[in-house]
C-alpha positions in Angstrom: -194.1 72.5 -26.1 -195.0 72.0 -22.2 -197.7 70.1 -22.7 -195.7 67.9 -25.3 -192.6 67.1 -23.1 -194.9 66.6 -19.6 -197.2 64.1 -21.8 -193.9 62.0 -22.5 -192.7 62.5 -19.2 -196.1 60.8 -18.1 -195.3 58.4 -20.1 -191.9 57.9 -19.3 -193.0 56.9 -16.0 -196.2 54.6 -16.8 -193.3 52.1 -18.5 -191.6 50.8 -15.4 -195.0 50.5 -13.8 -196.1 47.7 -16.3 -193.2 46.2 -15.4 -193.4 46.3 -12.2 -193.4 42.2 -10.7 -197.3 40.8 -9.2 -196.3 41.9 -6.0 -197.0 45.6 -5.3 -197.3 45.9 -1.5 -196.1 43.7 1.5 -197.4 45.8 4.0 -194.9 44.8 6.7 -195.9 46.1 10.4 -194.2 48.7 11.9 -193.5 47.9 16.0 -193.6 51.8 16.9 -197.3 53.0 16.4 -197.7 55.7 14.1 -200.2 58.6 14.9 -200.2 59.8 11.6 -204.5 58.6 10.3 -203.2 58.1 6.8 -199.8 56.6 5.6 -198.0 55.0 2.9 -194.3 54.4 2.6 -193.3 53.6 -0.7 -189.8 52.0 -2.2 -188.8 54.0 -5.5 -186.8 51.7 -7.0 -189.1 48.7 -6.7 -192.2 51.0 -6.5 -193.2 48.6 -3.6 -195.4 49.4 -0.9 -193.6 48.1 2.1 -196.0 50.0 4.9 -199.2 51.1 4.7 -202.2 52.4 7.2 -205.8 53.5 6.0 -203.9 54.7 2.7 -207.4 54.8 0.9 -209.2 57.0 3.7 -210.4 59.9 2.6 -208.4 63.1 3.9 -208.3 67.2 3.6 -205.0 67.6 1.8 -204.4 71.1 3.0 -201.2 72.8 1.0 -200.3 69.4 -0.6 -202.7 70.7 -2.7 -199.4 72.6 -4.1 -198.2 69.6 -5.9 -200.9 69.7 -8.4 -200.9 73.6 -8.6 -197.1 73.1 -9.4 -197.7 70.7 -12.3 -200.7 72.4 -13.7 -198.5 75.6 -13.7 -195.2 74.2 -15.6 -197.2 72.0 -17.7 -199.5 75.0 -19.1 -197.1 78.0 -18.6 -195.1 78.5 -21.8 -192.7 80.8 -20.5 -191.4 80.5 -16.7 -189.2 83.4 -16.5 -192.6 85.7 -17.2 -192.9 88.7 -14.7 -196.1 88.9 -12.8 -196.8 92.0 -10.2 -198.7 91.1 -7.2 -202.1 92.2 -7.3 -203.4 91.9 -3.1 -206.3 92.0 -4.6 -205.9 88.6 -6.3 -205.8 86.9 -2.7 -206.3 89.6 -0.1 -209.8 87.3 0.7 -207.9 84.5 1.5 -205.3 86.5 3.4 -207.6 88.5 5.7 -211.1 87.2 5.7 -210.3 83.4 6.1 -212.4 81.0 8.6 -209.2 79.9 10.6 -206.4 82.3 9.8 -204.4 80.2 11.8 -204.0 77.9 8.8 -203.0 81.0 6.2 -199.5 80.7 5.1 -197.6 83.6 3.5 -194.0 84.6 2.4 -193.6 87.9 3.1 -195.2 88.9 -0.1 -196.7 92.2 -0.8 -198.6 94.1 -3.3 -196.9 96.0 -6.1 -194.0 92.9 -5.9 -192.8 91.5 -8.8 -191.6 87.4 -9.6 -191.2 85.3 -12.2 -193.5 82.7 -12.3 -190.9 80.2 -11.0 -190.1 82.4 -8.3 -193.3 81.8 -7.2 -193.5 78.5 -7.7 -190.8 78.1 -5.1 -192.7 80.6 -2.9 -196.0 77.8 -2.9 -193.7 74.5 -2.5 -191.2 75.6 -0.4 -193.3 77.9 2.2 -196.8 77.3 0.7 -197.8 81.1 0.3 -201.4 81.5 -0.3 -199.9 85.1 -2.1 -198.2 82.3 -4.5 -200.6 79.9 -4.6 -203.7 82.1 -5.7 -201.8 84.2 -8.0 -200.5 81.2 -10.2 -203.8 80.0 -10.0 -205.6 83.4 -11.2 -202.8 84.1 -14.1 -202.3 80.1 -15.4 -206.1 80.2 -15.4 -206.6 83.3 -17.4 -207.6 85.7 -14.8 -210.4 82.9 -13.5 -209.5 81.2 -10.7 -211.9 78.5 -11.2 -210.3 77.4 -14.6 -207.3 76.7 -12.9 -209.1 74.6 -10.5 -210.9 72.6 -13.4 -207.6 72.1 -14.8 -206.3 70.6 -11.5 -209.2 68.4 -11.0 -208.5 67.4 -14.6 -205.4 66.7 -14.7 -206.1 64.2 -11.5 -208.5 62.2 -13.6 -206.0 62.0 -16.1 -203.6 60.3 -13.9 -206.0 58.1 -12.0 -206.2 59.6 -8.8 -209.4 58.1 -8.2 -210.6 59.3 -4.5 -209.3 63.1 -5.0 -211.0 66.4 -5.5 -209.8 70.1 -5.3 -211.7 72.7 -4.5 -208.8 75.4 -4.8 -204.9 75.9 -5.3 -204.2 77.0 -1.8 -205.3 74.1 0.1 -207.4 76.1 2.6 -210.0 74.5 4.6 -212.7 73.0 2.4 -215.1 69.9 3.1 -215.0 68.9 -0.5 -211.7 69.1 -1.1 -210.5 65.8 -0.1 -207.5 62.7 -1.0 -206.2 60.0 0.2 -202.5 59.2 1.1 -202.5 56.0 -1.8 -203.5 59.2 -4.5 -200.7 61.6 -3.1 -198.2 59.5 -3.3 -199.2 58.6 -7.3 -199.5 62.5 -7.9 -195.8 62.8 -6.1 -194.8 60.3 -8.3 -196.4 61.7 -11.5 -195.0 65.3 -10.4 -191.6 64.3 -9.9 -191.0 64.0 -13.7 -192.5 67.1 -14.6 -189.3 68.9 -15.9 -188.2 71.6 -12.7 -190.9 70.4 -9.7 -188.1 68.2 -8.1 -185.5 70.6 -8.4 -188.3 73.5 -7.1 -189.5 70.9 -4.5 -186.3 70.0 -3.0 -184.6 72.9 -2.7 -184.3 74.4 1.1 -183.3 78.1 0.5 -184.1 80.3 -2.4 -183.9 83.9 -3.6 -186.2 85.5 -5.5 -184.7 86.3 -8.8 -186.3 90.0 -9.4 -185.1 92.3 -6.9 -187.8 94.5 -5.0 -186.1 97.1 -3.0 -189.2 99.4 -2.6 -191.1 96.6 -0.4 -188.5 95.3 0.6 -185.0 97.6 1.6 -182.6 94.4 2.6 -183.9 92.6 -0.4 -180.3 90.3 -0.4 -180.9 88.8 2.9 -184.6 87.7 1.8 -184.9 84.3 1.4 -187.3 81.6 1.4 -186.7 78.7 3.4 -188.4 74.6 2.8 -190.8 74.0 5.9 -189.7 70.6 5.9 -187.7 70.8 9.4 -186.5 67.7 8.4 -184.3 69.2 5.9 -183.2 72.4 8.2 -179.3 71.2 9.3 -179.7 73.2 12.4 -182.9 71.9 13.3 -183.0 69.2 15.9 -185.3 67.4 13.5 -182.6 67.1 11.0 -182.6 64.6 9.0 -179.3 64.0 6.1 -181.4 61.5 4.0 -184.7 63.5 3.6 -185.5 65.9 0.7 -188.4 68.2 0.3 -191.4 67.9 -0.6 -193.8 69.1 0.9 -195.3 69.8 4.7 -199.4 70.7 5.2 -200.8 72.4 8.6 -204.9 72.7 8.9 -206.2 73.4 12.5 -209.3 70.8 11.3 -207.4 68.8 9.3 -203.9 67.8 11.2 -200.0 67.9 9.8 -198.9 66.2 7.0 -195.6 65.1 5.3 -194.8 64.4 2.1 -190.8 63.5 1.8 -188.3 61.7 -0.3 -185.4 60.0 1.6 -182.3 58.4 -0.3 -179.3 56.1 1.7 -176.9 53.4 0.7 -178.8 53.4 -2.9 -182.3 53.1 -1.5 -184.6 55.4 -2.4 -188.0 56.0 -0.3 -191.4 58.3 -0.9 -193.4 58.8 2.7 -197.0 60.2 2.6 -197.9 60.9 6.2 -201.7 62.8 6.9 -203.3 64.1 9.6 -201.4 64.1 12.2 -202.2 65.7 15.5 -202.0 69.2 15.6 -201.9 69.4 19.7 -201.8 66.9 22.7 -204.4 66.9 25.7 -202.4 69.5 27.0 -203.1 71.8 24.0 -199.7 72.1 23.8 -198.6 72.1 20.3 -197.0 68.9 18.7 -195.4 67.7 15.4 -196.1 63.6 14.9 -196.0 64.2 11.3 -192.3 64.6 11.7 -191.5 61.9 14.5 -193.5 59.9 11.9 -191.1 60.3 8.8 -188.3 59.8 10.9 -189.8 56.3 12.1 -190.9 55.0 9.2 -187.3 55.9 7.4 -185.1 54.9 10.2 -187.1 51.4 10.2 -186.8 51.1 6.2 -182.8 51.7 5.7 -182.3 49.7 8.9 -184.6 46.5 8.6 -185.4 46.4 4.8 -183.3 44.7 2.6 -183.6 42.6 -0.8 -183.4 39.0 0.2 -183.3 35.9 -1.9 -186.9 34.4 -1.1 -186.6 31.4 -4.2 -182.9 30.7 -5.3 -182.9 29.9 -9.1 -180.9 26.4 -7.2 -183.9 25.5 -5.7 -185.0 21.9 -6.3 -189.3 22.6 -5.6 -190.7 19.9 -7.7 -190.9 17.4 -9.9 -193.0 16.1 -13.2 -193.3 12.4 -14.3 -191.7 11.7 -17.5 -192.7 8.5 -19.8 -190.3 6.7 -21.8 -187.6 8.2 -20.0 -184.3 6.2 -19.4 -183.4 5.9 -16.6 -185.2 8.4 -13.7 -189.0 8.6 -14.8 -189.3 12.1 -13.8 -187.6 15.5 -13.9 -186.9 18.1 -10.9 -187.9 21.8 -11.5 -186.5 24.6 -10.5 -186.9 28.2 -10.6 -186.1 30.1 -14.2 -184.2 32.9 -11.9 -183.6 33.8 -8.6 -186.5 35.7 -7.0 -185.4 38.5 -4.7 -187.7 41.2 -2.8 -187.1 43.9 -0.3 -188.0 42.3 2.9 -187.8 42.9 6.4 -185.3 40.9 8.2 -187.1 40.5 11.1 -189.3 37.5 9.4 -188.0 34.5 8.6 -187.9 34.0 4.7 -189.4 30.0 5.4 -193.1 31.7 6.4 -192.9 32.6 2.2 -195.0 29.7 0.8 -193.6 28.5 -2.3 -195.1 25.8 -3.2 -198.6 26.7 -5.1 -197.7 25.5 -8.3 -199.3 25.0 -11.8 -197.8 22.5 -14.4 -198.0 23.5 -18.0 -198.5 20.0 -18.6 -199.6 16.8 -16.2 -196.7 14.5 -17.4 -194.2 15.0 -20.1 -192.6 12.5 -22.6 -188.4 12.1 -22.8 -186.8 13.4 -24.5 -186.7 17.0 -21.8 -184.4 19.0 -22.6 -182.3 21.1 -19.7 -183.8 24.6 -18.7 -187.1 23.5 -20.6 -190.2 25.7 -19.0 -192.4 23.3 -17.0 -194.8 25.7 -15.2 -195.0 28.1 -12.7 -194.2 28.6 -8.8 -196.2 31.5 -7.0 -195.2 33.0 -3.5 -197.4 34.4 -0.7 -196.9 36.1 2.0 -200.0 36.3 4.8 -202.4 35.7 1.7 -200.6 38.7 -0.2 -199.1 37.4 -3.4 -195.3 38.4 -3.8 -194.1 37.5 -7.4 -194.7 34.3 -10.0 -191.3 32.7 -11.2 -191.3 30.4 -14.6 -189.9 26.5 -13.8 -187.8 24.6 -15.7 -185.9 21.4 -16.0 -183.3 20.9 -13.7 -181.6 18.2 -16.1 -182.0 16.3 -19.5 -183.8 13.4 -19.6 -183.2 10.8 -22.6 -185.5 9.0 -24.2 -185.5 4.7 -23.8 -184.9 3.4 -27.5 -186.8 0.2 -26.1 -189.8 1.6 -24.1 -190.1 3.8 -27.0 -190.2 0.9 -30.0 -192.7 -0.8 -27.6 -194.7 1.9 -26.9 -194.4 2.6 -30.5 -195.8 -1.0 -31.3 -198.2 -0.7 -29.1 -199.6 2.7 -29.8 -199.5 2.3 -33.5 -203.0 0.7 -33.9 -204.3 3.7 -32.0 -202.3 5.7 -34.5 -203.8 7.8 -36.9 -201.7 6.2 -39.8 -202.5 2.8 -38.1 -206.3 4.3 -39.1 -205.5 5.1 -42.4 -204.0 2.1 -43.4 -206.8 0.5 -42.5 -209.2 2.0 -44.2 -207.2 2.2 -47.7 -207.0 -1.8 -47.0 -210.8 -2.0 -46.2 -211.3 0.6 -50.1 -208.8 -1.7 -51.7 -210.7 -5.0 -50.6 -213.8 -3.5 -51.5 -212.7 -2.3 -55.1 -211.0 -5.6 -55.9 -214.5 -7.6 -54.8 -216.9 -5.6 -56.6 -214.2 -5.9 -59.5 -214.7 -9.5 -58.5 -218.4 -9.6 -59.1 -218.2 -7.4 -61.7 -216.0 -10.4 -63.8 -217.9 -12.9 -63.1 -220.8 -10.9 -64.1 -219.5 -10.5 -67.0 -218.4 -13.6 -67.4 -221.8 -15.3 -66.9 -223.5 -13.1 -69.5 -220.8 -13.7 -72.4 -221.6 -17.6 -71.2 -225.5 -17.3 -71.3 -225.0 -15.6 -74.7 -222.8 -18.1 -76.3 -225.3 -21.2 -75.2 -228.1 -18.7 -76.5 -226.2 -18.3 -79.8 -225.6 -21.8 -79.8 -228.5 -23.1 -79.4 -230.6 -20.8 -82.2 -227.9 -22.2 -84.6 -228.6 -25.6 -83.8 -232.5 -25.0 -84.3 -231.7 -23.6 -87.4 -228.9 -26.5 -88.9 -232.4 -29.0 -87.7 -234.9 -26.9 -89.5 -232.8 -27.0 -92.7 -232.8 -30.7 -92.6 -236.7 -31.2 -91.3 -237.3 -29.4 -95.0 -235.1 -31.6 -96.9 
């Protein structure tokens, strides 16, 4: 039933994408320099790109690897509420014999324990516990970790993430396990309506549902917290707008952010990777975060829709023959075209003048609101939208230019044509019917003097015998 309702949800969301206008990014520049490598900064409700930096180069994902674990888990788990016990031996590798245990994140987790699988769900998104992480990824993939990581790979060629490859559910340090910012942000997307990630993904504190007093005596003051500072209210990171999703930390690899921020009705998705670990100093720093907070102060404060074409705009005409009076009609745009933009560039650098015609000329009569053709508009080369044309105005026909152009077009006609050539058949049938007569005619004629004349030998025969 999972897999049933999380193939309609994928579908669910591929709809607004093919409706989504021709222009897709705008790529406006940031003044503050990000030192984030790899970032995209999307608009949800437009599902416009509005920044962008090396969003296709090819980065380790550490635990954002989470997101997919999370939807391969609720999309092939039947039953969420099913107890597991930790097993250490499930992940104790990972736990103690790691290349840079620096990177290994845990939640306080320890053998003999027992969760739901949802509980530990929130244990991998919200802290990114490798204890989590490896169990899902050993019980989902029936007791074969490497299933589960077929599955994930899987399930990213199934929605198009097309420079991504996982390696395993933890998001420990791997060379060949590798994304890009462009195909995080589409697998954010694609999670967020798998039914409970957002909820799981978004939430700062949770409990685990299944108490465990033997490991752990003050089991109702344990809690798991998000490790999205962002989110923390008494961090000075804070940050009202921002929710979840998901924070990565590998010493090779940088920090990275992946966050949802809503204000004032605008809805924004930030992928920020590999940002520095530490400065020169080796003192330990967190751009990943000043980065977020950048990019989504600059979007609610500088980006807003604008009207880039009013649907009053007058930009062209098309000649129009027989028309009376004008002997052309103006054009204007079908409906307005608005677009997020950033208000620190003038709207009048938007060409909008590359247009096609549907037609070179038209003949009156043109009806108001008629479609004429086309208008594109560009930005720095980067094509925004198309918007249909149409008539600004009827235009009437001329009953004279029309009778003489009527009159004068009517031998080029084709009735003009046919006319003709039943006139030319007609002529030619009533000749030969001609020639025929007289054809006739003649031979009754040559027959009677014929007659004639053997009865007139005859009558002087008779009379020669007398």
């Amino acid at each position: 039933m999972k897999k049933i309702l999380s193939a309609l949800a994928a579908l669910v969301m591929t709809v607004p994408l093919l409706c989504v206008p021709n222009a897709d990014a705008i790529n406006f520049t940031l003044k503050t320099p990000l030192q984030s490598e790899s970032v995209i900064l999307i608009n949800r409700d437009t599902d416009t790109v509005i920044n962008e930096k090396n969003a296709d180069a090819q980065q380790m994902p550490g635990p954002l690897v989470n997101i997919m674990a999370a939807v391969v888990t609720i999309e092939n788990c039947d039953n969420l509420n099913q107890e597991i016990t930790m097993n250490e031996e499930v992940y104790s590798d990972i736990l103690f014999n790691s290349e840079y245990p620096d990177d290994v994140r845990t939640a306080e987790i320890y053998n003999g324990d027992v969760f739901t699988v949802t509980d530990l769900l929130y244990a991998m998104m919200l802290t990114s516990s490798m204890e989590a992480s490896q169990t899902l990824a050993y019980y989902i993939g029936g007791s074969n970790v490497d299933n589960f990581v077929n599955s994930m790979n899987q399930k990213a060629e199934e929605i198009g993430l097309e420079n991504t490859h996982f390696t395993n559910a933890t998001g420990l340090y791997d060379t060949n396990q590798y994304t890009t910012a462009r195909d995080m942000a589409k697998l954010t997307e694609y999670a967020l309506t798998v039914p409970l990630f957002e909820q799981i993904a978004t939430t700062y504190e949770y409990k685990p549902s299944v108490p465990n007093d033997t490991n752990h005596e003050d089991f109702n003051s344990w809690t798991w917290t998000h490790s999205n500072e962002m989110m923390n209210p008494e961090s000075a990171n804070y940050y009202n707008a921002v929710k979840g999703i998901k924070t990565a930390n590998l010493q090779e690899a940088g920090r990275s952010i992946i966050s949802l921020a809503s204000k004032d009705g605008n809805n924004y998705l930030a992928v920020l990777m590999n940002s520095p670990v530490s400065d020169a100093d080796g003192n330990l720093v967190y751009s990943h975060i000043d980065d977020a907070t950048t990019l989504f102060d600059w979007a609610f404060t500088h980006i807003s829709y604008q009207v880039l074409l009013a649907d009053t705009a007058e930009v062209g005409e098309i000649p129009v023959e027989l028309a009376d009076g004008n002997d052309y009609v103006l054009a204007r745009p079908k409906e307005e075209f608005s677009l997020l933009w950033y208000d620190e560039i003038d709207t009048s650098v938007v060409n909008k003048y590359d247009i096609k015609w549907y037609k070179k000329s038209l003949q009156a009569p043109v009806k108001k609101g008629e479609p004429l053709g086309e208008v594109t508009l560009k930005y720095n080369g980067e094509e925004l939208g198309t918007v249909e044309l149409v008539a600004v105005s009827d235009v009437n026909r001329s009953a004279s230019k029309y009778n003489l152009f009527a009159v004068t077009k009517f031998p080029k006609s084709k009735w003009f044509r046919t006319a003709l050539t039943v006139s030319f058949v007609l002529c030619a049938i009533y000749i030969l019917m001609c020639i025929y007569s007289y054809v006739l005619f003649k031979n009754r004629q040559k027959n009677s003097k014929t007659k004639y004349k053997s009865q007139r030998n005859r009558t002087t025969n008779s009379r020669s015998e007398k």
